[in-house]
C-alpha positions, 0 to 999 in steps of 0.5 A: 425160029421153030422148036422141033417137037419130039415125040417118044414111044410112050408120049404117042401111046398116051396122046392116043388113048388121051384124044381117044378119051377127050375127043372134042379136045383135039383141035385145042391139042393140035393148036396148042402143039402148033403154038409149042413148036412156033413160041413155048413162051407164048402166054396162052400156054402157061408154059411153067416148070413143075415141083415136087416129083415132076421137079426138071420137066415143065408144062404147057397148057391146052385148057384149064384142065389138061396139060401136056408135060414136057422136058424142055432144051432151050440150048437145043431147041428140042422140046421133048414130049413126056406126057398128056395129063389132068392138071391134078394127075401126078405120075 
């Protein structure tokens, strides 16, 4: 069973300027969408759910240092792309 990965206006704009910044991190960001779409739970992704101003979106990680935040619907198999960040970086 797949996820279908759904990307907003805004998360296509952040992942640009994301990749534009940090280009030796594309295939890490690519493999890591793959992954998403094939097992969220897969533990190599970190998959957890964030508190405080973030509380109901949850994260996935690419590496140590950089996340991809998500609202996710398990009842729906949709996972909503939000934002590509620092893991220190709140918004």
């Amino acid at each position: 069973m797949n996820y279908r990965l759904i990307y907003t206006k805004s998360y296509n704009q952040r992942a640009q300027k994301f990749i534009k910044k940090h280009p030796e991190l594309l295939k890490q960001y690519e493999k890591t969408l793959k992954l998403l779409e094939v097992n969220p739970f897969h533990p190599s992704l970190r998959l957890h759910e964030l508190k405080g101003k973030l509380k109901g979106l949850y994260s996935v990680s690419i590496n140590m240092s950089y996340r991809i935040v998500l609202n996710f619907l398990i009842t729906e198999q949709d996972i909503i792309l939000i934002n590509i960040d620092s893991h220190e970086q709140v918004y």
